[in-house]
Every structure is written in structure tokens, then in C-alpha cells.
ChimeraX commands (.cxc) that place a marker at each C-alpha (Angstrom):
marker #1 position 0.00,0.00,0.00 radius 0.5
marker #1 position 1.04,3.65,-0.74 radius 0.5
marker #1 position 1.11,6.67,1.82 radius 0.5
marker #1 position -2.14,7.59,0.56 radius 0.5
marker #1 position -4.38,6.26,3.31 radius 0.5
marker #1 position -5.78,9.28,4.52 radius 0.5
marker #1 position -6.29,7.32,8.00 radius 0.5
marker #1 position -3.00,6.42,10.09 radius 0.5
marker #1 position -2.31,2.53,10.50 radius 0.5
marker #1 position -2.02,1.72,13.83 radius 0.5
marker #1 position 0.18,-1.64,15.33 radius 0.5
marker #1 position -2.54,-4.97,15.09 radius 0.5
marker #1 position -2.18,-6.16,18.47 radius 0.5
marker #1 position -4.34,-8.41,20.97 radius 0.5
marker #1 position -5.40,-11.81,21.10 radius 0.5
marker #1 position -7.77,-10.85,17.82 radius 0.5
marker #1 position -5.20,-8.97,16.12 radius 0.5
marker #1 position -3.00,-12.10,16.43 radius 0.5
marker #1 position -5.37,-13.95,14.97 radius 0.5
marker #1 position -5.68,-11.78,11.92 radius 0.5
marker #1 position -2.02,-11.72,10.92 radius 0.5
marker #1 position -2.01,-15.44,11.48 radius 0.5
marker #1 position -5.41,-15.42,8.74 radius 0.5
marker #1 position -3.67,-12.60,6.69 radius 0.5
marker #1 position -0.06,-15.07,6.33 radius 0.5
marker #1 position -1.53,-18.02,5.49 radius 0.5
marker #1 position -4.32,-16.48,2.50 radius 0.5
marker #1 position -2.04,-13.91,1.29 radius 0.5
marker #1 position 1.72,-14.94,1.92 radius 0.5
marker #1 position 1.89,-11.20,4.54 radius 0.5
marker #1 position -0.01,-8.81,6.56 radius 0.5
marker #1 position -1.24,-5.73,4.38 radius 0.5
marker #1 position -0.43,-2.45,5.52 radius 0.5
marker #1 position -4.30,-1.86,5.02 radius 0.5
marker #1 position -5.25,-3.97,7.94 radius 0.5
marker #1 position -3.67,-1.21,10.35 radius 0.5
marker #1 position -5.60,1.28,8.52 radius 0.5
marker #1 position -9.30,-0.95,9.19 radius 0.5
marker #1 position -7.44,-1.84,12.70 radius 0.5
marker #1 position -8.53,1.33,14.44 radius 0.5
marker #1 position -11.76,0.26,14.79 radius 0.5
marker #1 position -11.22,-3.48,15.32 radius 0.5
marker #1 position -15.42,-4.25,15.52 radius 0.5
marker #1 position -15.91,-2.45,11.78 radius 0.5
marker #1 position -12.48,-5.31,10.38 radius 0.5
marker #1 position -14.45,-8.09,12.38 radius 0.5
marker #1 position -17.13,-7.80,10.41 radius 0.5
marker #1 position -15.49,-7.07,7.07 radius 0.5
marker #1 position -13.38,-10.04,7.35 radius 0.5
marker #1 position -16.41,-11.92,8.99 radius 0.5
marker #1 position -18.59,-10.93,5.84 radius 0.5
marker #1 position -16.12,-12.70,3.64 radius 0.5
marker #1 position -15.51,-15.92,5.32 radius 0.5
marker #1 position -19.41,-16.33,5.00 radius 0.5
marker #1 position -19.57,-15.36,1.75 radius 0.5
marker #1 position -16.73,-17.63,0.38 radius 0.5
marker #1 position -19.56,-20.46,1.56 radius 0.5
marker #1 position -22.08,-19.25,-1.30 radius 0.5
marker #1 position -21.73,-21.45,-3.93 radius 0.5
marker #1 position -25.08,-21.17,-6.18 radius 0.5
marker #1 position -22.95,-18.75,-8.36 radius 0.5
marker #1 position -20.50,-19.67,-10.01 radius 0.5
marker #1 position -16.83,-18.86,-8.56 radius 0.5
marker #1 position -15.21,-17.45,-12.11 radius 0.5
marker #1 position -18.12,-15.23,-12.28 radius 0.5
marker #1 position -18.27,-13.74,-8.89 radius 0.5
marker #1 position -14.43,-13.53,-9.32 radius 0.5
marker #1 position -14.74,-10.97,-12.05 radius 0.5
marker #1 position -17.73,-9.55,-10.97 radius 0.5
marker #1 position -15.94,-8.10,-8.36 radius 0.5
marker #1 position -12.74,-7.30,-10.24 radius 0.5
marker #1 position -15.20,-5.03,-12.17 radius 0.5
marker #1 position -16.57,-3.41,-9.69 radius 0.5
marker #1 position -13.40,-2.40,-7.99 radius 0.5
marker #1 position -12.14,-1.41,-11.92 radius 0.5
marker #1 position -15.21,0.94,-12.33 radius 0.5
marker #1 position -14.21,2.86,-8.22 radius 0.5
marker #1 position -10.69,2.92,-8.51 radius 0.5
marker #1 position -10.00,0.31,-5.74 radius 0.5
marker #1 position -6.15,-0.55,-6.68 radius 0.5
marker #1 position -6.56,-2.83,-3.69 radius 0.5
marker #1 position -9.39,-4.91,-4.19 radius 0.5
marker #1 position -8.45,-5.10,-8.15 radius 0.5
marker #1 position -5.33,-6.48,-7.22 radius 0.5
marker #1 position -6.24,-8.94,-4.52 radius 0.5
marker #1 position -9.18,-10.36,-6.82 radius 0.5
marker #1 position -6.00,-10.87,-9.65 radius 0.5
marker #1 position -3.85,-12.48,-6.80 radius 0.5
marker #1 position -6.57,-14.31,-5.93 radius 0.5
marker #1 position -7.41,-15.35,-9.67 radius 0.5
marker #1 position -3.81,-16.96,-10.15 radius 0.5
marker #1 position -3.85,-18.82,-6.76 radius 0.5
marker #1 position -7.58,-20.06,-7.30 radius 0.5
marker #1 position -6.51,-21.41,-11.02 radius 0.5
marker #1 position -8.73,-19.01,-12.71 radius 0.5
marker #1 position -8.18,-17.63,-16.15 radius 0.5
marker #1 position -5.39,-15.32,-16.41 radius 0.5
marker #1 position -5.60,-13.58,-19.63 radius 0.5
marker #1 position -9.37,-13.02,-18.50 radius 0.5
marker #1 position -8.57,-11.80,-15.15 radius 0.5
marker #1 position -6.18,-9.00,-16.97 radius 0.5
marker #1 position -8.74,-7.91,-19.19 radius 0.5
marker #1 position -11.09,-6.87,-16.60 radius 0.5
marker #1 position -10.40,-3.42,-16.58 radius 0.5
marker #1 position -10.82,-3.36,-20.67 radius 0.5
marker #1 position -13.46,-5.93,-20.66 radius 0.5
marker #1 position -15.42,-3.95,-23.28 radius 0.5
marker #1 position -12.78,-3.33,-25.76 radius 0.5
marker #1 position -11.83,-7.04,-25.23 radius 0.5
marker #1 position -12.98,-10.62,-27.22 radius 0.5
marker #1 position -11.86,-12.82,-24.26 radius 0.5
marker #1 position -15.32,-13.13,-22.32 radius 0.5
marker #1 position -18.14,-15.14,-23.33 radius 0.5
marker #1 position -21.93,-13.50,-23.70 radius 0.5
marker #1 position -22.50,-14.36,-20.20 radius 0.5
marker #1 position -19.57,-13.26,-19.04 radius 0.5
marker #1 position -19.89,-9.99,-20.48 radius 0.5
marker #1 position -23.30,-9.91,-19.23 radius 0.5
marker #1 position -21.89,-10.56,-15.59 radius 0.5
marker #1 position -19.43,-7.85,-16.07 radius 0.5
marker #1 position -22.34,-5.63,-17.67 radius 0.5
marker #1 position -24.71,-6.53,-14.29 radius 0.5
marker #1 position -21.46,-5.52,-11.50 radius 0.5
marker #1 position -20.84,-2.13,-13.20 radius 0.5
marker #1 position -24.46,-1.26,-13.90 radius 0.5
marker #1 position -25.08,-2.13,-9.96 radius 0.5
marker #1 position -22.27,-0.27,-8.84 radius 0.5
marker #1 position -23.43,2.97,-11.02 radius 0.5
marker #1 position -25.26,5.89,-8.94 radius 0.5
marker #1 position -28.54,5.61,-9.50 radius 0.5
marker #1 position -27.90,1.72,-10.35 radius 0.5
marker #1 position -28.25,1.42,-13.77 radius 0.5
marker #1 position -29.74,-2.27,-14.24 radius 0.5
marker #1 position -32.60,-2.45,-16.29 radius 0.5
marker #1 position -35.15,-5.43,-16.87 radius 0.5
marker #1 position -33.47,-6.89,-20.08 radius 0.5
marker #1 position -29.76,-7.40,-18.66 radius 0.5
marker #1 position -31.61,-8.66,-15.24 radius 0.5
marker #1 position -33.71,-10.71,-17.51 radius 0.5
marker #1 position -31.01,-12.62,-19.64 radius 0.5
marker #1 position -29.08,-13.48,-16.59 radius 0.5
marker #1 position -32.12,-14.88,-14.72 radius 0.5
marker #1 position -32.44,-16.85,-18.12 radius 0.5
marker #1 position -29.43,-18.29,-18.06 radius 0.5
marker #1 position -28.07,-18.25,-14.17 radius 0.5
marker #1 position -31.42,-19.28,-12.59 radius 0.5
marker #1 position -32.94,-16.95,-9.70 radius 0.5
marker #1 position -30.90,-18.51,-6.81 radius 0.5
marker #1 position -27.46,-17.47,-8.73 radius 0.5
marker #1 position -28.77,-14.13,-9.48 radius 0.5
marker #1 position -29.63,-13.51,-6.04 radius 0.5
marker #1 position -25.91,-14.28,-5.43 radius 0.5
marker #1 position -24.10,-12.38,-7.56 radius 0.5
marker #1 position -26.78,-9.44,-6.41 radius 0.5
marker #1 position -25.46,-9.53,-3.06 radius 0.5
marker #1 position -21.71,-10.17,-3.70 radius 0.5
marker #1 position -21.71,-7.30,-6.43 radius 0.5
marker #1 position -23.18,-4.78,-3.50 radius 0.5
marker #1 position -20.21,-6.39,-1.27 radius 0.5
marker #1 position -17.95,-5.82,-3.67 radius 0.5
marker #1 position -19.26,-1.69,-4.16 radius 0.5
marker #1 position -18.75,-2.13,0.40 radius 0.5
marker #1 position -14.97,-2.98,0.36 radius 0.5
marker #1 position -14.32,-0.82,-2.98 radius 0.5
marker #1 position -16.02,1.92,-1.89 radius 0.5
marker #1 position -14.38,1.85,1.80 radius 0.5
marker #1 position -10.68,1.57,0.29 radius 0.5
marker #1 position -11.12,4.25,-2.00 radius 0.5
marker #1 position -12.31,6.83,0.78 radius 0.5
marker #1 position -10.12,5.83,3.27 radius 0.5
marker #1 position -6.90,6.00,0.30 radius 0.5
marker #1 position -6.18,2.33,1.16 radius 0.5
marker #1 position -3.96,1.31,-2.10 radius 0.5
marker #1 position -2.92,-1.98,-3.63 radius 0.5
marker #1 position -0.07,-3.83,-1.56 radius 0.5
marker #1 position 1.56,-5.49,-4.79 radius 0.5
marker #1 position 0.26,-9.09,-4.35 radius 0.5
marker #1 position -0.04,-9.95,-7.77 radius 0.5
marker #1 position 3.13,-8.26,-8.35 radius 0.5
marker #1 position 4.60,-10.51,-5.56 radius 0.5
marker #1 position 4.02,-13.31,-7.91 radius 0.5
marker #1 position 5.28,-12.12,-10.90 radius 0.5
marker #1 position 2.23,-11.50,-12.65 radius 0.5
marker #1 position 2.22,-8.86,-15.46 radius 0.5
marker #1 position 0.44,-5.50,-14.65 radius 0.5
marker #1 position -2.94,-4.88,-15.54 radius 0.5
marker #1 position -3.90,-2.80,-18.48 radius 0.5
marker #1 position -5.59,0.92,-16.76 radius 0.5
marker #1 position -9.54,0.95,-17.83 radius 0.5
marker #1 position -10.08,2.98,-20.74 radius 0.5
marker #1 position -12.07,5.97,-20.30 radius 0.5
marker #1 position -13.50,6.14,-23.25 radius 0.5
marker #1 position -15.69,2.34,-22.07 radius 0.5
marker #1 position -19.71,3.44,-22.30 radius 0.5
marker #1 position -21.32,3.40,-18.96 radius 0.5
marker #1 position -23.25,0.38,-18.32 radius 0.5
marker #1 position -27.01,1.74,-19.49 radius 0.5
marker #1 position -25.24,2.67,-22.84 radius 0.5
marker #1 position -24.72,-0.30,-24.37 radius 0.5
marker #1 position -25.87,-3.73,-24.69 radius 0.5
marker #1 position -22.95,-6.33,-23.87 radius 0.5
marker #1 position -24.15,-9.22,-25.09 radius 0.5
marker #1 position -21.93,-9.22,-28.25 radius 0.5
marker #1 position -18.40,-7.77,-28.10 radius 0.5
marker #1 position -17.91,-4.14,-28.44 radius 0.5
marker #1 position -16.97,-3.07,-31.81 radius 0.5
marker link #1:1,2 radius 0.2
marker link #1:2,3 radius 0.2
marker link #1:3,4 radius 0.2
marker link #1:4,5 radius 0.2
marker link #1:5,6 radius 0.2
marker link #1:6,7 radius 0.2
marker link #1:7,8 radius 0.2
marker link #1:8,9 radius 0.2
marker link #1:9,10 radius 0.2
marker link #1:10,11 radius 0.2
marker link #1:11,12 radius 0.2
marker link #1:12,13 radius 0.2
marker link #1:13,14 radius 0.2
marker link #1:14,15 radius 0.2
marker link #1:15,16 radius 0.2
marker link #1:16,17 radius 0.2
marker link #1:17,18 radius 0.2
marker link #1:18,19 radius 0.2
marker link #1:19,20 radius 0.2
marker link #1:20,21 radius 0.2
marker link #1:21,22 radius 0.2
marker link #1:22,23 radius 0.2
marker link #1:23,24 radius 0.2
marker link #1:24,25 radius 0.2
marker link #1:25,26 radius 0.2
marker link #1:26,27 radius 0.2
marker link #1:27,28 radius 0.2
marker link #1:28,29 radius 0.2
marker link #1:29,30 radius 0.2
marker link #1:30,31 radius 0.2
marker link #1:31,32 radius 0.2
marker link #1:32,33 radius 0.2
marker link #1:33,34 radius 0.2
marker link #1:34,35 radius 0.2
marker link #1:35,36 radius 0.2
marker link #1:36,37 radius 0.2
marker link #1:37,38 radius 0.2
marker link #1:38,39 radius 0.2
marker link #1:39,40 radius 0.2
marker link #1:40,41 radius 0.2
marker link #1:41,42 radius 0.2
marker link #1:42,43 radius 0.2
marker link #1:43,44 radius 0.2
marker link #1:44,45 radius 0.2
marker link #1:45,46 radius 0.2
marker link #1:46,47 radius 0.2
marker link #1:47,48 radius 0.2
marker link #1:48,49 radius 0.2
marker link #1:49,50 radius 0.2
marker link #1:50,51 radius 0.2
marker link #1:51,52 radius 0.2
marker link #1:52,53 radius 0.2
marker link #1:53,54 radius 0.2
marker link #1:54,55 radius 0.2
marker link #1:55,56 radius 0.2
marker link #1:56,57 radius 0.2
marker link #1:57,58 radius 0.2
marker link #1:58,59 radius 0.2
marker link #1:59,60 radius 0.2
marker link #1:60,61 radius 0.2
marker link #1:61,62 radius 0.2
marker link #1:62,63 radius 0.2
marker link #1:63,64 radius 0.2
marker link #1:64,65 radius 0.2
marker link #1:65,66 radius 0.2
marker link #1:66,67 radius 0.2
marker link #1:67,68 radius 0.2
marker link #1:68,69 radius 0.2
marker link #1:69,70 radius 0.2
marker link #1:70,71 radius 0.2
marker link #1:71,72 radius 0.2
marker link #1:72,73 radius 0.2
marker link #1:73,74 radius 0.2
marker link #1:74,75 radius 0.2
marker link #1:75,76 radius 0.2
marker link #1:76,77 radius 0.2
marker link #1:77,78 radius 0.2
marker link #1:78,79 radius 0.2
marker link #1:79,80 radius 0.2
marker link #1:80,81 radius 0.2
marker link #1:81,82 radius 0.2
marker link #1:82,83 radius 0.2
marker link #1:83,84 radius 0.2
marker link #1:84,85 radius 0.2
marker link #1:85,86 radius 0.2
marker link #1:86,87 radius 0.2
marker link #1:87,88 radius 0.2
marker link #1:88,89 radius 0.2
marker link #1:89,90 radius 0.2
marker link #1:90,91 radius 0.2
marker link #1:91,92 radius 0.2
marker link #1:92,93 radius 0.2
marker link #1:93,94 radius 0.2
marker link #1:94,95 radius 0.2
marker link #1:95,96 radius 0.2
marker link #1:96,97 radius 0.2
marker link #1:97,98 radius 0.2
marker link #1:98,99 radius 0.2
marker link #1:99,100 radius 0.2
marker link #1:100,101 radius 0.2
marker link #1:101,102 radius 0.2
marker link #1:102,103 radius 0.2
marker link #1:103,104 radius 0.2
marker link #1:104,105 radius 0.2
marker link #1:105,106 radius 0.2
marker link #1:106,107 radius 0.2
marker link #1:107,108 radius 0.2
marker link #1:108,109 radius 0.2
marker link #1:109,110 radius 0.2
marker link #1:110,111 radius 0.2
marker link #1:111,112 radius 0.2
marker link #1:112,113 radius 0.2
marker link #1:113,114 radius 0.2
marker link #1:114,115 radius 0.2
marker link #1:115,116 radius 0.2
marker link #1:116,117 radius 0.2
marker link #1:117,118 radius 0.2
marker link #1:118,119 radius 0.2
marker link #1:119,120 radius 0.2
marker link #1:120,121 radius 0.2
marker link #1:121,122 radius 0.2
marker link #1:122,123 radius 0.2
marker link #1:123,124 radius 0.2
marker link #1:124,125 radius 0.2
marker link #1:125,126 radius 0.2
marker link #1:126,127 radius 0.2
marker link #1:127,128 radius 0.2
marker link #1:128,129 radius 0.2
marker link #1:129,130 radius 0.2
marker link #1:130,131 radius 0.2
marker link #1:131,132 radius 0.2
marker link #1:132,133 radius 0.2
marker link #1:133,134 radius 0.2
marker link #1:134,135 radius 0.2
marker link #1:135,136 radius 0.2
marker link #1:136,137 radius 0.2
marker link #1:137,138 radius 0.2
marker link #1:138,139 radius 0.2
marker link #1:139,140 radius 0.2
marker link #1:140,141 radius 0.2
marker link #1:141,142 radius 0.2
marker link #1:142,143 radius 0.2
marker link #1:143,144 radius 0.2
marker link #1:144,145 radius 0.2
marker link #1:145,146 radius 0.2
marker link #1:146,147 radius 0.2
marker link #1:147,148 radius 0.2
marker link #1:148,149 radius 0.2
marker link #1:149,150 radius 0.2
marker link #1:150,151 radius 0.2
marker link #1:151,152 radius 0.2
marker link #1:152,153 radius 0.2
marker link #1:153,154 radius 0.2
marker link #1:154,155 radius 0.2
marker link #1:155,156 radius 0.2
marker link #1:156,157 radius 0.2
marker link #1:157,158 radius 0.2
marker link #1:158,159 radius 0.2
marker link #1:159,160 radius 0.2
marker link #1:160,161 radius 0.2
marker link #1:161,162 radius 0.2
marker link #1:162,163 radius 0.2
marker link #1:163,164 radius 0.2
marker link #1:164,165 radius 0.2
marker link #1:165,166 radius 0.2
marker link #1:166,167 radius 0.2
marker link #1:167,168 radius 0.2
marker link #1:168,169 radius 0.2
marker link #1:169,170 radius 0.2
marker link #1:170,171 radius 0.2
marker link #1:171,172 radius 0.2
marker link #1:172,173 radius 0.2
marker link #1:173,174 radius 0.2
marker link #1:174,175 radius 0.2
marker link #1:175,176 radius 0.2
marker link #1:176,177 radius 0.2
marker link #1:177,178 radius 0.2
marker link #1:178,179 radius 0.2
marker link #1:179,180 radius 0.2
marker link #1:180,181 radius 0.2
marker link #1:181,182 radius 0.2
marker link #1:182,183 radius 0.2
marker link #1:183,184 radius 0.2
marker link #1:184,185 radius 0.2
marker link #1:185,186 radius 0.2
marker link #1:186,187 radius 0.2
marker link #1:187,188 radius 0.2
marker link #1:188,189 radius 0.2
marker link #1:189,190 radius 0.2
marker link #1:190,191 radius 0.2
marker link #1:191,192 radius 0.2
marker link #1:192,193 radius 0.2
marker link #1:193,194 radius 0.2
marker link #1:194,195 radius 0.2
marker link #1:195,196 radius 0.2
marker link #1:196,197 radius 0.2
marker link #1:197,198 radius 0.2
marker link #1:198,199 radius 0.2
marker link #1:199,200 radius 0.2
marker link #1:200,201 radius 0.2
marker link #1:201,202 radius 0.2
marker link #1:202,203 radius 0.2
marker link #1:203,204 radius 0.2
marker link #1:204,205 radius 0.2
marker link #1:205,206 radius 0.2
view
């Protein structure tokens, strides 16, 4: 993480504390700088990090999808640190690669399938303000996921816009994990990509 956190990290000490850089070693090789920054208010990380063990137990959606779901959403808000924990995560999970790169491009790109780019559509039209979803996207992935995997990838989209949103106002960068590993960087979103309500995604983008 950078110096930007615009919220002093403080020493994560205490029986709990121990407990999280045991958790933090053992998922993600360290202990990110961020968790000082979440650590001044221990309850607020309990329930962050509690929120994500119980959601790692969904499993009506599938994991690929809710992978770059998120990815997108953290592409769309800036969040450096999500993006790159959801591409460290990607290459430790097996996932594909060259997909997880695009994520931040996904328009301009020909790697995603028409329900991929319909996911990716669905977490950046959520994550707009107003939400942007409208009854044809919501439609074709209720078509094709079934209403218990929609219902999913509802909720874990608006978790995603929680811990995006959170690191972004609070500065909380990326701590290099995918870099740790050797993975090429990510190509920056284009800003010239539509906003979700402007175009249809279920063909590539010309």
C-alpha cells in the first residue's frame, strides 16, 4: 500500500489482532499495511473479514463469475486494492489469467463469453449511482443463471461496491500481491468504455 491512506495505520495487536495476521499469512503470503488502517476500529475489520468468510460459503454462483464480478466493480471505483487482490486471488484459485487482466478493458476485449460480459455488464451497472440495471440485462441473466445465482451475484456485487467503496475513501492502495508473484500489470480501464445503461454487452464491443 502507498502513503495515501488518509487514516494512520495503527500496530494490530491483541489476542484478535494475532489472529488476523495469522489469517492474513496463510491467505495472502503477509499482513497488508491496510489492515492497520481498518485496525482502528477493530469491531468495523471483524465484520469485514467476517462478511467474507461467509460469503466464500455461497456457492449457487458460479466462482469465475463472482471472481470478475468483483474485479469489475473495484475497476469501475478505482479500488487498486481490491483489483489487485481479486487478480492475486485469480492466479492462486486457477482461474483464467488472460481473462482476469482484461477486466479493466473488458469492453474493448474478445476474451469473455456472452454471459460473461453480461456478468461484467450486471457488476458495473449495480455499482453505477442511481444503479443502472434495467429489466433486459436482469432478464437474460435470470435466463441463463437461474434466480438462486442471481440472487448471489446481487449480493456479492453490492459487497464488492462495500470494500471498494471503503478503500477508496479511506486511500487504502494496492499492496503489490499480484506483483509478488510475478504476474504482469494490468492494463488501466479505458475511459473512453460506455457506462453500463449505454450499451448492450451481449456481443463484443466493436
Amino acid at each position: 500500500m502507498t502513503s495515501t491512506a488518509r487514516v494512520p495505520a495503527v500496530e494490530i495487536t491483541g489476542l484478535y489482532g494475532t489472529v488476523v495476521k495469522v489469517f492474513s499469512k496463510r491467505m495472502l503470503g503477509k499482513v497488508p499495511s491496510s489492515l492497520g488502517v481498518l485496525y482502528q476500529n477493530p469491531a468495523v475489520l471483524k465484520l469485514s473479514l467476517g462478511l467474507g468468510q461467509k460469503t466464500s460459503r455461497w456457492h449457487a454462483c458460479d466462482a469465475d463469475l463472482k471472481s470478475y464480478a468483483h474485479m469489475a466493480v473495484a475497476a469501475l471505483l478505482g479500488c487498486s486494492w481490491c483489483l489487485d487482490l481479486g487478480y492475486f486471488q485469480a492466479h492462486n484459485d486457477g482461474l483464467d489469467l488472460t481473462k482476469a487482466r482484461e477486466i479493466p478493458r473488458w469492453r474493448e476485449s474478445d476474451v469473455f463469453t456472452p454471459l460473461e460480459r453480461d456478468v461484467l455488464e450486471y457488476a458495473e451497472a449495480m455499482s453505477q449511482t442511481p444503479p443502472a440495471v434495467t429489466d433486459e440485462l436482469s432478464g437474460r441473466l435470470l435466463d441463463q443463471l437461474g434466480a438462486p445465482a442471481l440472487v448471489e451475484l446481487t449480493s456479492w456485487v453490492a459487497l464488492a461496491n462495500l470494500y471498494s467503496r471503503t478503500n477508496v475513501a479511506l486511500g487504502i492502495e494496492s499492496d503489490g500481491l499480484a506483483a509478488s508473484c510475478d504476474l504482469p500489470p494490468m492494463p488501466q480501464r479505458s475511459s473512453a468504455q460506455p457506462l453500463p445503461a449505454q450499451t448492450s454487452s451481449a456481443q463484443p464491443a466493436a
